[in-house]
N, CA and C atoms of all chains as a GROMACS GRO file, in nm:
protein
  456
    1UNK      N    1  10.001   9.337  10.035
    1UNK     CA    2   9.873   9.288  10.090
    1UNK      C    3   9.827   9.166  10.011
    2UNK      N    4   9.772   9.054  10.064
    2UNK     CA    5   9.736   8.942  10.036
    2UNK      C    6   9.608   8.970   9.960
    3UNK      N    7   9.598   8.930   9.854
    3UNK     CA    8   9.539   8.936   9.744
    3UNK      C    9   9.422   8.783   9.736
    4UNK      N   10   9.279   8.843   9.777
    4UNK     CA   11   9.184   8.724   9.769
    4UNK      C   12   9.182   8.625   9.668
    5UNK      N   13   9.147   8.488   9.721
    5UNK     CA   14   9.157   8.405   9.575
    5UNK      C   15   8.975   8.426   9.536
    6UNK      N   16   8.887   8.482   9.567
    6UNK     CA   17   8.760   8.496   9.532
    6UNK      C   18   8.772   8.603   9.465
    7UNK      N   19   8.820   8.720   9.531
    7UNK     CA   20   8.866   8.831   9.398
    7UNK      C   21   8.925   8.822   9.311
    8UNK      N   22   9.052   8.776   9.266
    8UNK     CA   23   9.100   8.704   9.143
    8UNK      C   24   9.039   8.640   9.041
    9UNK      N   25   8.952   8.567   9.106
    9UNK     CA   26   8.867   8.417   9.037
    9UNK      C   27   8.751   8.507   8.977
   10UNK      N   28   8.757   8.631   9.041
   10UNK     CA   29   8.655   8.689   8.998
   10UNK      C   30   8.669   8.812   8.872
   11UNK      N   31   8.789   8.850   8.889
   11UNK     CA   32   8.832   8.956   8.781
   11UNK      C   33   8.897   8.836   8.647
   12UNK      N   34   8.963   8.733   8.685
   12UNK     CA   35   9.015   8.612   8.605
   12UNK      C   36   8.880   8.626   8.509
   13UNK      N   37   8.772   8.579   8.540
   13UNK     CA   38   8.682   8.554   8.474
   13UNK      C   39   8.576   8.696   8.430
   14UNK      N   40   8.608   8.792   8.437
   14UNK     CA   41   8.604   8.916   8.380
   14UNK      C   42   8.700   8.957   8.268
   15UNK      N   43   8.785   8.910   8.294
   15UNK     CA   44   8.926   8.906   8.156
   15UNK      C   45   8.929   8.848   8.074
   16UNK      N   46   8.894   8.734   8.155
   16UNK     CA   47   8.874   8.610   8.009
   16UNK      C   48   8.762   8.640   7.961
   17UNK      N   49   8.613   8.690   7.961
   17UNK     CA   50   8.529   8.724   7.884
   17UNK      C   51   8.579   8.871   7.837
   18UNK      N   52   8.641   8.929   7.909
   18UNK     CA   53   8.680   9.018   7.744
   18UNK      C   54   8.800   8.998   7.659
   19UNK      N   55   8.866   8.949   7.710
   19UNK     CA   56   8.969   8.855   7.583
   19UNK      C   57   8.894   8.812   7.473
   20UNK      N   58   8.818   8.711   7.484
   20UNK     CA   59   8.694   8.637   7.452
   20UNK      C   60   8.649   8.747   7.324
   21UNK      N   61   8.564   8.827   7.387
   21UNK     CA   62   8.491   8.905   7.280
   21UNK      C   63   8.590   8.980   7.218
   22UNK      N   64   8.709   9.024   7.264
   22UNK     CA   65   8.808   9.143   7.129
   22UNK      C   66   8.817   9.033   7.072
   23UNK      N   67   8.851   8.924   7.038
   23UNK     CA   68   8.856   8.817   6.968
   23UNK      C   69   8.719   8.805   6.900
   24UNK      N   70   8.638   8.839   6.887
   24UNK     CA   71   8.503   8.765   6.838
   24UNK      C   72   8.477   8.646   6.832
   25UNK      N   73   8.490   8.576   6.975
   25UNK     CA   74   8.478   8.442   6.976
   25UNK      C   75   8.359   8.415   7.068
   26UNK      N   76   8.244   8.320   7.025
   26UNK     CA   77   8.119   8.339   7.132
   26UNK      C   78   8.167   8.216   7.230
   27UNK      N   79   8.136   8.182   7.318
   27UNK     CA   80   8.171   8.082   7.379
   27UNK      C   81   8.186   8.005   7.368
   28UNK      N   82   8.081   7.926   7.258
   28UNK     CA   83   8.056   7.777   7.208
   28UNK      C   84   8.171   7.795   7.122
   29UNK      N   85   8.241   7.934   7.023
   29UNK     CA   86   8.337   7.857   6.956
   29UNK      C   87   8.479   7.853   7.047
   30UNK      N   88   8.527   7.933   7.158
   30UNK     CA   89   8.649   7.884   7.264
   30UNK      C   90   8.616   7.783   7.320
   31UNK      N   91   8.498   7.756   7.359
   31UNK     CA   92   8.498   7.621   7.416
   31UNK      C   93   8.545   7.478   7.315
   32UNK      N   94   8.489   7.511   7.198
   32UNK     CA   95   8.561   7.435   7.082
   32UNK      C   96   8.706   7.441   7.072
   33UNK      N   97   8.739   7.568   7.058
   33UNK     CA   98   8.930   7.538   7.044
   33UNK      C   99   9.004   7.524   7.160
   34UNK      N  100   8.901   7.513   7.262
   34UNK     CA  101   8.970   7.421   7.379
   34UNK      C  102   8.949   7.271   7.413
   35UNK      N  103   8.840   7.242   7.357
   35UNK     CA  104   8.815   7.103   7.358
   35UNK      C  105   8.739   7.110   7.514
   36UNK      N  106   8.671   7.184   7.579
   36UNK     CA  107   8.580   7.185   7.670
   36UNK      C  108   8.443   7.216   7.666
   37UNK      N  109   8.352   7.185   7.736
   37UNK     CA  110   8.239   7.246   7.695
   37UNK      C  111   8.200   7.352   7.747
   38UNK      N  112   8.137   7.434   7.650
   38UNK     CA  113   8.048   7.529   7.653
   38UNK      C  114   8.030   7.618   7.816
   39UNK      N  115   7.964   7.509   7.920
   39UNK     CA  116   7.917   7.548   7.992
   39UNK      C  117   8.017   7.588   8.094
   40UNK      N  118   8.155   7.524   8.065
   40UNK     CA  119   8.271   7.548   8.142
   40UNK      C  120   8.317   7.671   8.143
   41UNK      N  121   8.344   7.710   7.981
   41UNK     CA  122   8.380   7.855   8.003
   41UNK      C  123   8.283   7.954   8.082
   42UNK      N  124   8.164   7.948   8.029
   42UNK     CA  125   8.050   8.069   8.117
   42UNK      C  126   8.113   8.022   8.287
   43UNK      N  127   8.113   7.950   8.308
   43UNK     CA  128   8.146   7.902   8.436
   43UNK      C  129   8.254   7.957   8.527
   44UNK      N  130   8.387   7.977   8.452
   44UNK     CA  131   8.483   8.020   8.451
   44UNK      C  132   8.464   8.194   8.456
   45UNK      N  133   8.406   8.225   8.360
   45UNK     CA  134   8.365   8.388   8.306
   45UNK      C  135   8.330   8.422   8.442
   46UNK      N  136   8.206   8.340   8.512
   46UNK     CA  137   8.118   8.440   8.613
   46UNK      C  138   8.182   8.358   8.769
   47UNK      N  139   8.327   8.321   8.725
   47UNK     CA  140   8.407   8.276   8.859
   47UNK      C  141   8.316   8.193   8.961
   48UNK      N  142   8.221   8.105   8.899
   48UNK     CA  143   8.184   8.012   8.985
   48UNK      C  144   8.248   7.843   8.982
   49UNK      N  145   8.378   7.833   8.918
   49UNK     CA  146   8.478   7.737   8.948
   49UNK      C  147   8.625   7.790   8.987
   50UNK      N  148   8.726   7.704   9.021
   50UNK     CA  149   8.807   7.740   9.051
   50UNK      C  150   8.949   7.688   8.958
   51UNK      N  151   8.957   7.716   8.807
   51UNK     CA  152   8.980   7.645   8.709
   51UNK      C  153   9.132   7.585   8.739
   52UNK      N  154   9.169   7.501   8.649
   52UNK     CA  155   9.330   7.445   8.664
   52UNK      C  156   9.406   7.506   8.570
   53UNK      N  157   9.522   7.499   8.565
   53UNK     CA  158   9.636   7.535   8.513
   53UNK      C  159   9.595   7.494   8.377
   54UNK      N  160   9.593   7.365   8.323
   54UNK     CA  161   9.568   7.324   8.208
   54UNK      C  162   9.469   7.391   8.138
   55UNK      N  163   9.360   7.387   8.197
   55UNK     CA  164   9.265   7.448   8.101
   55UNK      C  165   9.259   7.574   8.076
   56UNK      N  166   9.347   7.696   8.160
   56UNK     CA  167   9.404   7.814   8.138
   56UNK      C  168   9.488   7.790   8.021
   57UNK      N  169   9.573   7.742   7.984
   57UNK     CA  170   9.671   7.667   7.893
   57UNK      C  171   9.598   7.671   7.738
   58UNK      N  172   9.508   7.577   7.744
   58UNK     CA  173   9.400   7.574   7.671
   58UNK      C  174   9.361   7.704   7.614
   59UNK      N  175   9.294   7.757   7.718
   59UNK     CA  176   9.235   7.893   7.686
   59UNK      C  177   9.307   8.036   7.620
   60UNK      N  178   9.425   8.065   7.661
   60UNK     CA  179   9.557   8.078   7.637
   60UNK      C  180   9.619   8.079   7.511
   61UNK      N  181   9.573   7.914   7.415
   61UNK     CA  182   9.669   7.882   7.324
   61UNK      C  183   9.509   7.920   7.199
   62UNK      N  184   9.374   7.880   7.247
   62UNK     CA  185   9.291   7.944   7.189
   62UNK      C  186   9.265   8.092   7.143
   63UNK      N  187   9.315   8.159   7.256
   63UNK     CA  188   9.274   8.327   7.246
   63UNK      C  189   9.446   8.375   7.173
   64UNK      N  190   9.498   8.268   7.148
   64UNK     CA  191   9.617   8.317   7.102
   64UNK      C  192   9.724   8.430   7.178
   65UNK      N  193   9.719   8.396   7.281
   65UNK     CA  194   9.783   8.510   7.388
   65UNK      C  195   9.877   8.393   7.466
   66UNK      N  196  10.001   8.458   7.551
   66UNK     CA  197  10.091   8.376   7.634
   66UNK      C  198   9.999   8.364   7.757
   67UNK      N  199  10.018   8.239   7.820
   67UNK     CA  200   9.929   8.227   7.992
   67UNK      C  201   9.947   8.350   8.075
   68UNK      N  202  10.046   8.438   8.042
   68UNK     CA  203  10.095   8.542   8.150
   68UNK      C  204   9.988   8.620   8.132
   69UNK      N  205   9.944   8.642   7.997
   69UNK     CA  206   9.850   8.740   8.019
   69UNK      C  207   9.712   8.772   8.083
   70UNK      N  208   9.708   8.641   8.087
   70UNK     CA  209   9.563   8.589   8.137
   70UNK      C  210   9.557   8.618   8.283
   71UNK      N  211   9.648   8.627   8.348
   71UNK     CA  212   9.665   8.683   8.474
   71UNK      C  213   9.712   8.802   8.505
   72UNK      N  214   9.770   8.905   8.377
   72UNK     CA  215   9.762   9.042   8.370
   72UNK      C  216   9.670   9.107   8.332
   73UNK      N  217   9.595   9.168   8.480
   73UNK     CA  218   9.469   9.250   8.484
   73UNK      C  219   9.547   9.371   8.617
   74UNK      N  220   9.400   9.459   8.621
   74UNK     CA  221   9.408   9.539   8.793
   74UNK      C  222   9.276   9.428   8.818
   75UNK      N  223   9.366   9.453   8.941
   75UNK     CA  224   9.235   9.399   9.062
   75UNK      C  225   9.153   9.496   9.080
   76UNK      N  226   9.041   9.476   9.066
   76UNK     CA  227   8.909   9.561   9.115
   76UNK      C  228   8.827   9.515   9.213
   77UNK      N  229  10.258   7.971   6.821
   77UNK     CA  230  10.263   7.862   6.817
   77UNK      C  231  10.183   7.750   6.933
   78UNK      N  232  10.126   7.708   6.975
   78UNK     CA  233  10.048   7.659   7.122
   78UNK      C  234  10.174   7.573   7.175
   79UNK      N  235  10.145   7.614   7.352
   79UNK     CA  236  10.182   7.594   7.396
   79UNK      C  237  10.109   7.442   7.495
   80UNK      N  238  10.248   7.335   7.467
   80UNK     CA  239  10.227   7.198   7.540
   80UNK      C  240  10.163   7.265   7.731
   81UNK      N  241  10.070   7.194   7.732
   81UNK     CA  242  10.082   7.201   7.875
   81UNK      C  243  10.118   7.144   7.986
   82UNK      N  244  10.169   7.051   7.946
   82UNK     CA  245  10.283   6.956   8.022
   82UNK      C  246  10.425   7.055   8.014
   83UNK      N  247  10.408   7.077   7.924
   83UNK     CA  248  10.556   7.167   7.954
   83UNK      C  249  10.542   7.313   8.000
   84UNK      N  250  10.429   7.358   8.013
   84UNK     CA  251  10.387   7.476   8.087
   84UNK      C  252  10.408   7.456   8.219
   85UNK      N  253  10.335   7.306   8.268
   85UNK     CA  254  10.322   7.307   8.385
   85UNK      C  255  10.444   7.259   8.420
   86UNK      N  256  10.556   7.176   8.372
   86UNK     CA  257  10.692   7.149   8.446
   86UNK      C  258  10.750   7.287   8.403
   87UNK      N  259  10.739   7.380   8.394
   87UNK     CA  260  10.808   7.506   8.371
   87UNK      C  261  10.760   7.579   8.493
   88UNK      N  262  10.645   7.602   8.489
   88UNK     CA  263  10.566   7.621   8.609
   88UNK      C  264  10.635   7.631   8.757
   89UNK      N  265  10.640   7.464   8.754
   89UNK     CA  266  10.684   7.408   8.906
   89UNK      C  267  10.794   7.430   8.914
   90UNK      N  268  10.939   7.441   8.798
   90UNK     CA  269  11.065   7.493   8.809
   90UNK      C  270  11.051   7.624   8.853
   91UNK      N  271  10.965   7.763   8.815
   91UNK     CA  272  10.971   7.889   8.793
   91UNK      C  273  10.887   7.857   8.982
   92UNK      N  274  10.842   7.786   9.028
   92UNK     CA  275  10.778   7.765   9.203
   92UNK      C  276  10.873   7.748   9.222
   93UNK      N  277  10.978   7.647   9.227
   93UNK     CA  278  11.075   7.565   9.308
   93UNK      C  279  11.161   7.746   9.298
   94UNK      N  280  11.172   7.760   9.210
   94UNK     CA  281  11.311   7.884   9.205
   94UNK      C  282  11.259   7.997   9.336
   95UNK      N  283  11.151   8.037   9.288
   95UNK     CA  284  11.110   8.183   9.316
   95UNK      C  285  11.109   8.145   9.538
   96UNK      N  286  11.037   8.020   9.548
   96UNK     CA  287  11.079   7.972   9.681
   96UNK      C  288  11.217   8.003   9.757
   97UNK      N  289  11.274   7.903   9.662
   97UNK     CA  290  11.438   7.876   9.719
   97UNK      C  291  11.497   8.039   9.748
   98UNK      N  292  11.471   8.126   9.634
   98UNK     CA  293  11.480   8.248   9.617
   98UNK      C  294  11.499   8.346   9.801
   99UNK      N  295  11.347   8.281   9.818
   99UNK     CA  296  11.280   8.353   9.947
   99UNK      C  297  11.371   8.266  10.063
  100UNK      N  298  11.427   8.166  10.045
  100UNK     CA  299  11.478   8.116  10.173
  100UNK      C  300  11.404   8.040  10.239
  101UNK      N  301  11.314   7.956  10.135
  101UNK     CA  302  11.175   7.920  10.228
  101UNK      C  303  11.144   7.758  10.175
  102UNK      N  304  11.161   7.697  10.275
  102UNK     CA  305  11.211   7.510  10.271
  102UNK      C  306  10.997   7.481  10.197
  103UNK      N  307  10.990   7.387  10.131
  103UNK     CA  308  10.821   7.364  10.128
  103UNK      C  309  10.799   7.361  10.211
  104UNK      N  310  10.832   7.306  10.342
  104UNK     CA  311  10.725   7.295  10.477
  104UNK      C  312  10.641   7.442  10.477
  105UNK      N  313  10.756   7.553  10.457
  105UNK     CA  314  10.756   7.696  10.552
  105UNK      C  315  10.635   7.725  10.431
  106UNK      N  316  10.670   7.665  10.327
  106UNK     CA  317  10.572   7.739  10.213
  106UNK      C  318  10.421   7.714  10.238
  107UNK      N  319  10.426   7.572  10.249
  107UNK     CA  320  10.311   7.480  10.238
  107UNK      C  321  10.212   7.550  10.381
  108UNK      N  322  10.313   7.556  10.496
  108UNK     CA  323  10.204   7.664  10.583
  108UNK      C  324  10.183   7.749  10.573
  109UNK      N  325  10.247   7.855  10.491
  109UNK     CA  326  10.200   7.953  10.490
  109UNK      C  327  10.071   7.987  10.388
  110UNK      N  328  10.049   7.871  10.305
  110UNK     CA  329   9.978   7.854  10.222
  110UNK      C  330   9.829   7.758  10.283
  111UNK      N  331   9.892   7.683  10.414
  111UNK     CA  332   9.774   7.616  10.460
  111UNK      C  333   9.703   7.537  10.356
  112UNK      N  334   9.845   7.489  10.288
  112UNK     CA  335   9.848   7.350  10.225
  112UNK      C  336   9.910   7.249  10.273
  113UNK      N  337   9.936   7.115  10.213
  113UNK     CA  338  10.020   7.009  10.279
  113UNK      C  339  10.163   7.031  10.178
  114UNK      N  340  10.244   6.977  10.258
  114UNK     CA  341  10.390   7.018  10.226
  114UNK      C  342  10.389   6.931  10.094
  115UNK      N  343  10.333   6.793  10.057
  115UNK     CA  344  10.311   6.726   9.949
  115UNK      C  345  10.281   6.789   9.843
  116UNK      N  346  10.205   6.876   9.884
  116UNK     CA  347  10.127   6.941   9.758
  116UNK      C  348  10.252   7.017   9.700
  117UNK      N  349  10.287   7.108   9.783
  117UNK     CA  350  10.407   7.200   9.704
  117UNK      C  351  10.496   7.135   9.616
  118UNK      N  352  10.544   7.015   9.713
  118UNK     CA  353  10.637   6.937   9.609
  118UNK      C  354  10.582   6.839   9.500
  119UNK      N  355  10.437   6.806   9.486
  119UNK     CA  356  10.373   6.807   9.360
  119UNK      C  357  10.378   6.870   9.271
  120UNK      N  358  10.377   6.994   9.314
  120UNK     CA  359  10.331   7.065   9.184
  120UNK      C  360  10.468   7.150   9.154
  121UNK      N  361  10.568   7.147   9.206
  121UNK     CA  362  10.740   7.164   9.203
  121UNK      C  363  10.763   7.084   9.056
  122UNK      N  364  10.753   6.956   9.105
  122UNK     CA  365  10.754   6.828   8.986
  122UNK      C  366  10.678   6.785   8.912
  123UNK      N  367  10.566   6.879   8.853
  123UNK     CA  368  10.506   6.894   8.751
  123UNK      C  369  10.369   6.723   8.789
  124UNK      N  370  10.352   6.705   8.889
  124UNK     CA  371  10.278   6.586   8.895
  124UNK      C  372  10.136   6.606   8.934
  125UNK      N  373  10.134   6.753   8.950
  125UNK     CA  374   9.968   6.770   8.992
  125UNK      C  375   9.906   6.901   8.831
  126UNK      N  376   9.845   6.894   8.841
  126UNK     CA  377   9.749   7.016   8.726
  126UNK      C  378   9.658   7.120   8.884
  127UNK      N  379   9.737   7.196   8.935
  127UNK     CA  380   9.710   7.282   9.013
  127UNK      C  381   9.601   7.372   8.974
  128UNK      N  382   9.527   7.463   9.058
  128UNK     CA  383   9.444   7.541   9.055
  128UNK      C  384   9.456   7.681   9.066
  129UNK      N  385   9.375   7.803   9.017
  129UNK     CA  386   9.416   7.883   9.094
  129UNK      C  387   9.421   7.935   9.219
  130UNK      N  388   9.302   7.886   9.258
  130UNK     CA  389   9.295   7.909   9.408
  130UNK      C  390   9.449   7.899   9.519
  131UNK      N  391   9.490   7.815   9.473
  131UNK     CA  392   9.654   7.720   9.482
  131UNK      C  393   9.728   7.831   9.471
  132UNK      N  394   9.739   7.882   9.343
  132UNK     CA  395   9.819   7.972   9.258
  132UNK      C  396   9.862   8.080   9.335
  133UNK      N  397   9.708   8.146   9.362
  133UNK     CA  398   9.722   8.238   9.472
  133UNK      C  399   9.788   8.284   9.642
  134UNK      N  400   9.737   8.169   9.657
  134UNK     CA  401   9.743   8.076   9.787
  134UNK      C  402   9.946   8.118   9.793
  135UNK      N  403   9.995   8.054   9.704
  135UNK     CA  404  10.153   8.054   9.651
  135UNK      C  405  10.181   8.198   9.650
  136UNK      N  406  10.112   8.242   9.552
  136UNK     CA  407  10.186   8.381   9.520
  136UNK      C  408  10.192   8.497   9.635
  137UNK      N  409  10.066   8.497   9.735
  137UNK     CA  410  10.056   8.528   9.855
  137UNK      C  411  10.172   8.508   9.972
  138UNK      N  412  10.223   8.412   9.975
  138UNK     CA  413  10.317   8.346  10.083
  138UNK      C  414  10.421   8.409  10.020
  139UNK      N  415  10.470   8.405   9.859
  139UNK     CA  416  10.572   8.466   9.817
  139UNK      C  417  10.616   8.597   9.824
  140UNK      N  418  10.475   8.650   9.869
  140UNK     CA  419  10.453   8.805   9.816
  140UNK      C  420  10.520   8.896   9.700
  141UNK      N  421  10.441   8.778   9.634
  141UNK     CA  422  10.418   8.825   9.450
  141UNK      C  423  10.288   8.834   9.410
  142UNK      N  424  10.300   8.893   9.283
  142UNK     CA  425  10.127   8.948   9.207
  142UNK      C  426  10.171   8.785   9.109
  143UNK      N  427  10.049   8.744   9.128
  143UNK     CA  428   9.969   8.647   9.072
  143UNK      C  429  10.072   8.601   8.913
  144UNK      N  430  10.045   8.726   8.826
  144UNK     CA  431  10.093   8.697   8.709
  144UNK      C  432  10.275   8.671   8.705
  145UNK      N  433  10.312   8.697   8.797
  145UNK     CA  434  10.463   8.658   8.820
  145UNK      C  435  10.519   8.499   8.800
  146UNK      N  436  10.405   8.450   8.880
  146UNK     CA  437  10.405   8.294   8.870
  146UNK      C  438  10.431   8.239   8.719
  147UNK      N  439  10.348   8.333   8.587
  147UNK     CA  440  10.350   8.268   8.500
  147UNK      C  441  10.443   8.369   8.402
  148UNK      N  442  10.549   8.408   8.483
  148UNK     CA  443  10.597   8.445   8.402
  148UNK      C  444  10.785   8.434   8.355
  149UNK      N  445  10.842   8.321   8.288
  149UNK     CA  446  10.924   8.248   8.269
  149UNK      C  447  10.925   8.225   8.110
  150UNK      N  448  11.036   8.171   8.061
  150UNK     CA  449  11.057   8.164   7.991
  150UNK      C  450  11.003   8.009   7.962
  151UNK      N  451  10.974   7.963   7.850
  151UNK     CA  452  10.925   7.809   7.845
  151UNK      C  453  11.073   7.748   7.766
  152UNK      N  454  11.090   7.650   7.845
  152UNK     CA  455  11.221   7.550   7.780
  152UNK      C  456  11.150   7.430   7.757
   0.00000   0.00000   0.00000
């Protein structure tokens, strides 16, 4: 079954805020070791963009995890 | 160690181009089923676009694969 890109975008950014916090990282400092701002990540978190590859990459090499994981969740 | 994202993303578009060819499925066949332009596929094949997820999905759907499959390859 075809798997929504609004649901994704939406658990994506449920993952990445808890990646985020087992890390103890507040936003302002991932947004720092990504070199983006601030407002991008929250942005991302509550799936109101539709982010790129790169800045997953970014996010990724910040939270110290491979990109794969960032897309290993359950869909809810 | 962080990972280049130039070389994520031409790893990327190799680990697209494969998993396609795989399916028997020329970009045209992809690109509609994705209700993208056939350009696009072969953009982001050859590492020349910074794709989205929306995209991602869009792909992994037509392939009928889970999302995290896409990113999951070995990096050369």
């Amino acid at each position: 079954m075809d798997i929504s890109e609004e649901t994704f975008i939406a658990n994506l950014g449920t993952h990445i805020r808890q990646l985020r916090e087992k890390k103890g990282l507040s936003q302002q400092a991932l947004a720092d070791d990504c070199d983006i701002k601030k407002n991008q990540i929250g942005r991302i978190e509550r799936a109101e963009i539709n982010t790129t590859v790169k800045t997953l990459i970014k996010i990724a090499n910040a939270l110290d995890i491979k990109p794969k994981e960032l897309f290993d969740f359950p869909l809810k």
